[in-house]
Kinemage of the C-alpha trace (Angstrom):
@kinemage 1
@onewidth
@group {chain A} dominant
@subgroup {mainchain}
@vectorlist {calphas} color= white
{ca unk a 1} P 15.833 46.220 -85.562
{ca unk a 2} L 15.407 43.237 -87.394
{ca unk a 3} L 15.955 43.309 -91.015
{ca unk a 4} L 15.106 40.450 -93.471
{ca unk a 5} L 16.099 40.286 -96.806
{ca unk a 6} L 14.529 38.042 -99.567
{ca unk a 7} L 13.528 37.591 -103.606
{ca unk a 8} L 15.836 35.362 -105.969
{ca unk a 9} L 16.483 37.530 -109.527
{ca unk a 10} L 13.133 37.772 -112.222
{ca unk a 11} L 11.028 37.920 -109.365
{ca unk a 12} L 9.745 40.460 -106.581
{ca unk a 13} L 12.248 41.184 -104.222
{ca unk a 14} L 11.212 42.442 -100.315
{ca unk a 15} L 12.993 44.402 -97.415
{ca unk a 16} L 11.201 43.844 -94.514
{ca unk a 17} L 11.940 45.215 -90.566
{ca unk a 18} L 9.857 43.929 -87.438
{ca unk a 19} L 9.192 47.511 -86.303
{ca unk a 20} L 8.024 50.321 -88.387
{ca unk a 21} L 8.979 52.943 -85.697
{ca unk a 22} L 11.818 53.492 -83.204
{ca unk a 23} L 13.065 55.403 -80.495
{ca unk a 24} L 15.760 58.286 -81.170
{ca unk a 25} L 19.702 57.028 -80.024
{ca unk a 26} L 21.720 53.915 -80.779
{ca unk a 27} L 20.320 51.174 -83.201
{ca unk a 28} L 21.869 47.723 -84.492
{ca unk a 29} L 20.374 46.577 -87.769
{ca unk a 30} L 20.609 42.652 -87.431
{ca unk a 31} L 20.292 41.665 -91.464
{ca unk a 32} L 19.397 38.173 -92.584
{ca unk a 33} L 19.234 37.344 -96.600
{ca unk a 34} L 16.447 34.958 -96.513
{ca unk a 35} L 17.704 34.706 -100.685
{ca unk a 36} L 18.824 30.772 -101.913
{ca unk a 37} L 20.951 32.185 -104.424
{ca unk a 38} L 20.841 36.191 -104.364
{ca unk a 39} L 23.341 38.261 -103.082
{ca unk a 40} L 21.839 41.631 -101.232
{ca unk a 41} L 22.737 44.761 -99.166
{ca unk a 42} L 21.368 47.365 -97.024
{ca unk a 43} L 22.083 50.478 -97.248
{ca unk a 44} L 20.864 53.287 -94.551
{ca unk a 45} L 19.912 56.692 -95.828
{ca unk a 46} L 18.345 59.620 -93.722
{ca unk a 47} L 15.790 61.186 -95.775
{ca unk a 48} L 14.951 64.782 -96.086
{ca unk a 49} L 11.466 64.345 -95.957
{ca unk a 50} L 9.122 60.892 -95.465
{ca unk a 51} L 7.803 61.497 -99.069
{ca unk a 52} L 11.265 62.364 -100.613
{ca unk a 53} L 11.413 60.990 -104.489
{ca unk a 54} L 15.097 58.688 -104.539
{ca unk a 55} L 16.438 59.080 -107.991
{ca unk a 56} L 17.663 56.055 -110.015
{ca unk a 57} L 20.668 55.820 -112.575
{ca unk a 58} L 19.011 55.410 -115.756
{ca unk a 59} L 20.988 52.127 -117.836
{ca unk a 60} L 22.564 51.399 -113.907
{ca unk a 61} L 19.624 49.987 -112.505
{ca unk a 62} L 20.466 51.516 -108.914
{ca unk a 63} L 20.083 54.286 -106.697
{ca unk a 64} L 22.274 57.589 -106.941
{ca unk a 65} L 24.006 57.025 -103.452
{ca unk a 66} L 25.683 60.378 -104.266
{ca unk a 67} L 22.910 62.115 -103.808
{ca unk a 68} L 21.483 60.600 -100.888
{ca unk a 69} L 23.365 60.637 -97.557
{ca unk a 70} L 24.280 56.987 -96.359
{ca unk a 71} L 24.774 56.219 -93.117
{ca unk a 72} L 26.413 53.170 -93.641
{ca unk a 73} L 25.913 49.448 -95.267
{ca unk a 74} L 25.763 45.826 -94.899
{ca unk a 75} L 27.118 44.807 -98.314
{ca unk a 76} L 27.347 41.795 -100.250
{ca unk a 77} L 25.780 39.286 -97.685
{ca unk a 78} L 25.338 35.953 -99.527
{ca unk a 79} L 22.358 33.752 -98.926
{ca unk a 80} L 21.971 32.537 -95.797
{ca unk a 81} L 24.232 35.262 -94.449
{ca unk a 82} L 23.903 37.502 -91.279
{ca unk a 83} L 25.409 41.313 -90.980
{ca unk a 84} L 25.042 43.673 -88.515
{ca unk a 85} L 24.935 47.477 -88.824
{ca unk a 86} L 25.102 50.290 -85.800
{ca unk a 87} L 23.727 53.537 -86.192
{ca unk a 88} L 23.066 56.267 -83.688
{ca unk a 89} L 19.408 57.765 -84.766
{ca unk a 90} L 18.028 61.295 -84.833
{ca unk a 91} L 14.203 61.598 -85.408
{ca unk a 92} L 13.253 61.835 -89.114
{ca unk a 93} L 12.652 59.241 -91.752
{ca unk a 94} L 14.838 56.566 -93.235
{ca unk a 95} L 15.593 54.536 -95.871
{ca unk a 96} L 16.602 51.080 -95.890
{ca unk a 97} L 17.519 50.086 -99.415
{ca unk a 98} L 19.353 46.851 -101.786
{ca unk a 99} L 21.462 49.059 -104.178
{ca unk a 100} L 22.613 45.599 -106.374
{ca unk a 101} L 21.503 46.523 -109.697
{ca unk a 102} L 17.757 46.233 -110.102
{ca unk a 103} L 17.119 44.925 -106.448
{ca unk a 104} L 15.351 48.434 -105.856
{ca unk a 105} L 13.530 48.433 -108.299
{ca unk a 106} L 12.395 45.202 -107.660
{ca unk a 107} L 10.798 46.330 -104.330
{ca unk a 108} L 13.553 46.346 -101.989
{ca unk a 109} L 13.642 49.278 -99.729
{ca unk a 110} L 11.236 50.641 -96.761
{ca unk a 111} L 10.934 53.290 -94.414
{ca unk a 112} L 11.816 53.372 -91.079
{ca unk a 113} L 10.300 56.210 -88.622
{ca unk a 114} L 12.796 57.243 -85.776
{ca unk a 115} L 10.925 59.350 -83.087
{ca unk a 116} L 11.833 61.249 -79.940
């Protein structure tokens, strides 16, 4: 799945992938940070439910990783920068997410659909 990360700070931010839906089993997030100056992340959370509400710290500016369950990050790529993450899927919704403070806020997460 190919993730690309962009937004510089003050303005919108995005999280995009090429493919709203995958098959069940073994996944590599490739993650590009499109960014000129930003630094960004992505964290991988299976969701309870597609709909489920994610909480934010209030004064933190991020989301309460302690309450979600993460499956594992690409953290602090710097612009320009490539990571790669590798997951093995279940059906169910996720959540691809920038925790940096305020990036999710800003409009950086999605949902990926994993199906049979």
């Amino acid at each position: 799945v190919k993730v690309v990360e962009s937004g510089e700070g003050g303005d919108q931010m995005t999280l995009s992938v090429d493919q709203r839906a995958i098959k069940a089993g073994d996944t590599v997030f490739q993650v590009h940070n499109d960014a000129m100056t930003e630094e960004h992340e992505m964290v991988l959370v299976k969701l309870k439910s597609p709909d489920q509400k994610v909480s934010i710290l209030a004064g933190k500016h991020r989301v309460d990783e302690q309450r979600l369950k993460s499956l594992g990050e690409v953290s602090e790529l710097k612009p320009g920068a490539d990571g790669q993450l590798k997951a093995t899927l279940v059906p169910g919704s996720y959540l691809l997410l920038c925790n940096i403070k305020g990036h999710y806020e800003a409009g950086m997460h999605t949902v990926l659909t994993v199906t049979e």
